[in-house]
C-alpha positions as CSV (number, residue, x, y, z in Angstrom):
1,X,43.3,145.7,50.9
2,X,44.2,142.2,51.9
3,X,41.9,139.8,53.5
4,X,43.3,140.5,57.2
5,X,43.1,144.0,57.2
6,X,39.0,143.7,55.2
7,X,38.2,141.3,58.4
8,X,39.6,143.7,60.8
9,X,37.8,146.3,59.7
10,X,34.4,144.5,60.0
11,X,34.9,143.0,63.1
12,X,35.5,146.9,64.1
13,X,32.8,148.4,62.4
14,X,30.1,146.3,63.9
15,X,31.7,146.0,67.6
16,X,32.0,142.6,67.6
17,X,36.1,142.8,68.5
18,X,34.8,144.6,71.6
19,X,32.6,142.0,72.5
20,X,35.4,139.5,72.2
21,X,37.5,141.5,74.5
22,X,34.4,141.3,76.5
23,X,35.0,137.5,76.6
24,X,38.2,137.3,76.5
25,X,38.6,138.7,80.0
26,X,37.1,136.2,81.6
27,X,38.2,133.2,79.6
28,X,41.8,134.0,78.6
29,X,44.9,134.2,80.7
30,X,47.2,135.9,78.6
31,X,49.7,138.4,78.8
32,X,49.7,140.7,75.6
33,X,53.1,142.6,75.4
34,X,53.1,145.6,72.7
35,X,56.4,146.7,71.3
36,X,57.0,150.4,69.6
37,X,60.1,152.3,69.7
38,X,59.2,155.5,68.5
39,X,56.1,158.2,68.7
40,X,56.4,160.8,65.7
41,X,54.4,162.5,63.5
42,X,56.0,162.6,59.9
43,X,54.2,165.6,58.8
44,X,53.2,164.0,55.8
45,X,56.8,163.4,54.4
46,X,57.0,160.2,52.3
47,X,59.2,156.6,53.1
48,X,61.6,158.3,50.7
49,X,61.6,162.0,52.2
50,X,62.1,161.1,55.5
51,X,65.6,161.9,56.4
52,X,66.0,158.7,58.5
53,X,64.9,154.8,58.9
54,X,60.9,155.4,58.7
55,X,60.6,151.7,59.8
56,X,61.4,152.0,63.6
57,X,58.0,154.6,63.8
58,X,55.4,153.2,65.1
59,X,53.0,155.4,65.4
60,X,51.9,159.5,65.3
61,X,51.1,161.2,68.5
62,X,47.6,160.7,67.8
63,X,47.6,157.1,66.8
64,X,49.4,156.5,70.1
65,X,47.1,158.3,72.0
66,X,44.0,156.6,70.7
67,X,45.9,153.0,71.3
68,X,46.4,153.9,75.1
69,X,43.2,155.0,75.4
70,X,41.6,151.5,73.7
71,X,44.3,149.8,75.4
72,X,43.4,150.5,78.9
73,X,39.7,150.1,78.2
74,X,39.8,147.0,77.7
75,X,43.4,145.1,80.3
76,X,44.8,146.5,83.0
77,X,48.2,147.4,81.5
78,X,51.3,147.1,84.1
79,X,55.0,147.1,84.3
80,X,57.3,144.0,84.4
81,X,58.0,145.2,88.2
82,X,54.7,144.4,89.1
83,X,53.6,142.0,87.3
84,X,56.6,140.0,89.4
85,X,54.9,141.4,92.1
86,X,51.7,140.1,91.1
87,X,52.8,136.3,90.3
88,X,54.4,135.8,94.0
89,X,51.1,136.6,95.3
90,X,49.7,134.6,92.9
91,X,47.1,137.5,92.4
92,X,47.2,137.3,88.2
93,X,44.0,136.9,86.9
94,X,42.5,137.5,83.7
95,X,44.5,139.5,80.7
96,X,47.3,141.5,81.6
97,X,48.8,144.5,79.2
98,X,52.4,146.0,79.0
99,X,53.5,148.9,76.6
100,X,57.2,148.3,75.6
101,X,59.8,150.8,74.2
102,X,63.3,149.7,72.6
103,X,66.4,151.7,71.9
104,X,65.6,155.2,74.1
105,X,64.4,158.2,71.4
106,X,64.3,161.3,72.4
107,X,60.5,161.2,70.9
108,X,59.9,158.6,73.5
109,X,60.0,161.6,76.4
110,X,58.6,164.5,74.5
111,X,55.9,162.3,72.9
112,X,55.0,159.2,74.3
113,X,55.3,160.3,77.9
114,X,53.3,163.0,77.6
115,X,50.4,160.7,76.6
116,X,51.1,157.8,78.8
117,X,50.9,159.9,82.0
118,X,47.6,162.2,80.7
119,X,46.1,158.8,80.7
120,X,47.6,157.3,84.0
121,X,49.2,154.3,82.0
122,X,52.6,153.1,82.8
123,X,55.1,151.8,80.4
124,X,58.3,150.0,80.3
125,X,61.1,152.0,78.3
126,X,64.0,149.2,77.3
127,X,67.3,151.7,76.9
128,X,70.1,151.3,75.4
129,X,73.0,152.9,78.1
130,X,75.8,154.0,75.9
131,X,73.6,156.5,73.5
132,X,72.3,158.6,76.2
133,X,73.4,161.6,77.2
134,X,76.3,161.8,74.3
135,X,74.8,163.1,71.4
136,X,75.9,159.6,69.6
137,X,73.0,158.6,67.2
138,X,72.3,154.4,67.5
139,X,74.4,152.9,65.0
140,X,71.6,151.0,62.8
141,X,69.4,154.9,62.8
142,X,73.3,156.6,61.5
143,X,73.5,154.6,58.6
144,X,70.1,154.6,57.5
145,X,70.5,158.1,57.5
146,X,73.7,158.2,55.4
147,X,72.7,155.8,53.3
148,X,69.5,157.9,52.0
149,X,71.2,161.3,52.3
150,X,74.9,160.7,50.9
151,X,75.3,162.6,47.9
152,X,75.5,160.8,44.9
153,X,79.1,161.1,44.4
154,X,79.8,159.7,47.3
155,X,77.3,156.8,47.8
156,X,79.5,154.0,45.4
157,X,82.0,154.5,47.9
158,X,80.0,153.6,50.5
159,X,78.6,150.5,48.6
160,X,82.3,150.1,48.4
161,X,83.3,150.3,52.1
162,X,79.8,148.6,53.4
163,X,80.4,145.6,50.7
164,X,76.6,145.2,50.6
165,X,75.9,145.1,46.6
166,X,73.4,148.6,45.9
167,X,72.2,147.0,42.2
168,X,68.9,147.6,40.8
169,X,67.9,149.2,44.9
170,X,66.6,152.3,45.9
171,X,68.4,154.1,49.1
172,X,66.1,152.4,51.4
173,X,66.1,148.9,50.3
174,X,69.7,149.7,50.3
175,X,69.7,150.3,53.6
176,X,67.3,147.6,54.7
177,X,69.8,145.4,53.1
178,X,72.7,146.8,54.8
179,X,71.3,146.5,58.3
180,X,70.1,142.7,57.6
181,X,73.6,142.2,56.7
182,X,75.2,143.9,59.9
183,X,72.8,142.0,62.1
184,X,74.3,138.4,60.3
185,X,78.3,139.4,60.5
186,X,80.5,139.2,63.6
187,X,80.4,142.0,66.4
188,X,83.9,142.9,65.1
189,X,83.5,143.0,62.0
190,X,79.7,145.2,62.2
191,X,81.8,147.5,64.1
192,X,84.5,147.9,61.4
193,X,82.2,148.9,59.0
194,X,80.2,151.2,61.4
195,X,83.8,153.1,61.9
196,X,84.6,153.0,58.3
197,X,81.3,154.8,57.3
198,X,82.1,157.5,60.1
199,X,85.5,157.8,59.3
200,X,84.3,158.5,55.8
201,X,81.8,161.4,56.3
202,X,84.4,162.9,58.8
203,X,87.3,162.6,56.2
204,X,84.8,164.3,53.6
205,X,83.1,166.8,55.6
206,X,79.6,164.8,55.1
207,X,76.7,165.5,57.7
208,X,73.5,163.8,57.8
209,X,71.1,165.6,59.8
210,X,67.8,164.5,61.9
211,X,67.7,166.2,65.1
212,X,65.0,164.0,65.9
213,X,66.5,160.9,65.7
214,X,69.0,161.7,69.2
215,X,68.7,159.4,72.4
216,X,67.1,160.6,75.7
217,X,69.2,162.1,78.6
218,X,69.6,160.5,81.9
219,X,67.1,163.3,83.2
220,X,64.6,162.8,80.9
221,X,64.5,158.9,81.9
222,X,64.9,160.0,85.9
223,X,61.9,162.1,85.5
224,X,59.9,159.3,83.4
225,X,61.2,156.6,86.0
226,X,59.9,159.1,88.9
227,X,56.3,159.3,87.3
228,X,55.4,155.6,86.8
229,X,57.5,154.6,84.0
230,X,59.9,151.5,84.4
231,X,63.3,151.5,82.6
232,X,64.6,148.2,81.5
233,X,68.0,147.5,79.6
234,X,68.6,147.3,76.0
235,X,72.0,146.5,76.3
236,X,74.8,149.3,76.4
237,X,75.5,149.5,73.2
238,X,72.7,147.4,70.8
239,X,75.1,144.5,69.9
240,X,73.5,141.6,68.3
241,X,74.2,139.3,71.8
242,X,74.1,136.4,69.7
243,X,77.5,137.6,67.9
244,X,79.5,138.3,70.9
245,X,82.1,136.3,73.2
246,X,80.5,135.3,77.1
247,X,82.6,138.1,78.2
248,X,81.3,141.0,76.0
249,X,77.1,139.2,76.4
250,X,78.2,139.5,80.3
251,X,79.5,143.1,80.4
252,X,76.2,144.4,77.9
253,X,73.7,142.8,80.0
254,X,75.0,143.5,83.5
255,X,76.6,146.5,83.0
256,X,73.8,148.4,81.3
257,X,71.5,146.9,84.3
258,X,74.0,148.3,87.2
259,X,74.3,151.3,85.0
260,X,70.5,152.6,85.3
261,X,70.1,151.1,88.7
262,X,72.4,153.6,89.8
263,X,70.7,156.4,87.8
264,X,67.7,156.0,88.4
265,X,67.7,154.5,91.6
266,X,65.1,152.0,90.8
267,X,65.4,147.9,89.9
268,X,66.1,147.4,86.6
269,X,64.5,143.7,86.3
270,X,63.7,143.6,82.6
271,X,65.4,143.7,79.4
272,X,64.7,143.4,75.6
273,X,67.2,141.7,73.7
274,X,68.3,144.0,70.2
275,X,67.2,143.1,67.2
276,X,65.2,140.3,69.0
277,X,65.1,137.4,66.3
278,X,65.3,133.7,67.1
279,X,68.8,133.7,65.9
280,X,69.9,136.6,68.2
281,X,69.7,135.1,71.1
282,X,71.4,131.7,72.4
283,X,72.2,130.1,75.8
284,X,75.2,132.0,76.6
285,X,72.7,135.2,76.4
286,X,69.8,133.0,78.4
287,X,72.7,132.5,80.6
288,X,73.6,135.6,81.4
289,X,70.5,137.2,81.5
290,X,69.6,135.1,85.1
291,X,72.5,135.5,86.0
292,X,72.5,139.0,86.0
293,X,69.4,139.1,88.2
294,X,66.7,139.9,85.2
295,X,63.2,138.4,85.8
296,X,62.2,138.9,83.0
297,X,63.7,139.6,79.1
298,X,61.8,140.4,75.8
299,X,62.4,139.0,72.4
300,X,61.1,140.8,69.2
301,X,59.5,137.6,68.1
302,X,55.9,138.0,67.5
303,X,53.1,136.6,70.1
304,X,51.5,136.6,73.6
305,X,52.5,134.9,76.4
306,X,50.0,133.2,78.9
307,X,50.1,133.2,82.6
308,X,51.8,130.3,84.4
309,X,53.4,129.4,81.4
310,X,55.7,132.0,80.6
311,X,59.0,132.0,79.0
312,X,60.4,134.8,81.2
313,X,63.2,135.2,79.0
314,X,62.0,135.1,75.6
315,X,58.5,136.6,76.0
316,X,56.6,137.5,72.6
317,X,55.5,140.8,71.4
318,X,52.8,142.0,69.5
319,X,54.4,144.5,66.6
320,X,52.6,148.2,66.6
321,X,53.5,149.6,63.3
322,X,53.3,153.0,61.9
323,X,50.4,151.3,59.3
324,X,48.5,149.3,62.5
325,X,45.1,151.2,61.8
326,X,42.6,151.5,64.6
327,X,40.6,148.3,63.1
328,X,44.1,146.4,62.9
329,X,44.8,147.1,66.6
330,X,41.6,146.5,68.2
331,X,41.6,142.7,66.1
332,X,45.4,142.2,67.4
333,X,44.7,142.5,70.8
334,X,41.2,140.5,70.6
335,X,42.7,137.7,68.1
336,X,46.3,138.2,68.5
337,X,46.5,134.2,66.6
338,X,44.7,135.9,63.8
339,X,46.3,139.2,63.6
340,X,49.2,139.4,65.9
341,X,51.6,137.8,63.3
């Protein structure tokens, strides 16, 4: 157990992180912006026996619902929608919450819905357009998936095609290497490679299966949208902006904006940039972002954001992580300095 998590648990034990978020409300002016992307109980399969990237699960059903509960406890947790609302009539005081969602799972609907409206608590869903509705699984989740199920025989042909080095890795490092390689290559040439790997299983009659791994449909995120929920962009197709010309940063931020404006029928004033890195975003993307008619935009760079002094379109998030514990939590949102990193 490392010193962090031994402190955490302390502070927990004995209630003293409550009575910080005791104080905290009336000293701090911060606006503390949780990011998960999916709700899913592994039913105790391992890192290795899960048939997909166990990484982007951030928490089981119950873990969720016990954060939602402690969440609204202790900050009024709102939507970017009205907290614009909020800051032109200058009626922001205090702490201020906002559950985030990237990339638009299916578990997202059947599991973290569920919860959020039992409890009354709204949440902002960043989508990305292209996925839903098609069947297509995201591109990073696909190669996870192929990458730890290809059979043996095939897998050096992969290595081959991906020209990512697998020595001395298991699958998943594999594929954690793979992606952070993909993230650093042009758009064209991530692309490539995504279309060699499918080409492959499709020439070779390879499927990789994880029903659960599937984007939303436009009526599940109607139906979410209808009930409180706010749906923000996450591009159309989870590029890495950073890697693409004006014209291709331009048609995913504003098309994917126009695009669920005219599903849902609400503002879509928010959006979280994929991936989310320093290096993933630059002023072509800040550019086009405003120009768009975003209000605000999300980065996936940990961190809070205080009132009056926000960056609106690189706001921090603080991570929430299939591990996060309910000591780990609570300290994160009472000192996210301490814990939020």
């Amino acid at each position: 157990m490392g010193k962090k998590t031994l402190l955490a648990r302390i502070l927990f034990g004995t209630g003293l992180i409550s009575v910080i978020l005791w104080i905290n409300k009336y000293l701090c002016r911060r606006l503390v912006i949780l990011a998960y992307h999916r709700v899913l109980d592994l039913h105790g399969l391992s890192d290795d026996e899960y048939a997909s990237d166990v990484e982007l699960v951030s928490a089981s059903c119950a873990d969720f619902e016990w954060q939602v509960k402690f969440l609204s406890r202790h900050f009024p947790v709102t939507t970017f929608g009205d907290y614009a609302n909020k800051a032109r009539s200058g009626d922001i005081r205090g702490n201020l919450a906002i559950i985030t969602f990237d990339d638009g799972f299916k578990d997202n609907y059947a599991n973290a819905f569920p919860i959020l409206k039992k409890h009354n608590t709204p949440a902002v869903f960043f989508v990305s357009v292209d996925y839903l509705d098609t069947g297509k699984r995201f591109w990073f989740e696909f190669l996870v998936s192929v990458i730890k199920q290809l059979p043996e025989v095939h897998f050096g042909k992969i290595v081959r095609l991906l020209s990512v080095s697998a020595e001395g890795q298991d699958r998943m490092a594999y594929a954690e290497k793979v992606l952070d390689y993909m993230k650093h290559v042009s758009n064209d040439t991530r692309l490539e490679m995504i279309e060699a790997v499918y080409r492959y299983c499709e020439e070779n009659n390879i499927t990789v299966v994880d029903p659960e791994s599937r984007a939303m449909s436009w009526e599940d995120v109607r139906e979410m949208s209808a009930n409180g929920m706010e749906i923000g962009s996450h591009t159309l197709s989870h590029p890495i902006l950073s890697r693409l010309s004006n014209d291709e940063i331009w048609s995913e931020v504003d098309e994917s904006r126009k695009v669920i404006e005219a599903r849902t029928g609400e503002e879509c004033n928010s959006l979280a940039y994929p991936n989310g890195g320093a290096e993933d975003m630059n002023e072509a993307v800040y550019e086009a972002v405003g120009r768009s008619g975003y209000q605000y935009a999300c980065s996936y760079i940990p961190g809070i954001n205080i009132h009056g002094k926000l960056s609106v379109y690189s706001l921090k998030r603080l991570h929430v992580e299939r591990y996060t514990g309910k000591a780990e939590f609570a300290a994160m949102l009472a000192l996210p300095g301490l814990f939020g990193g």
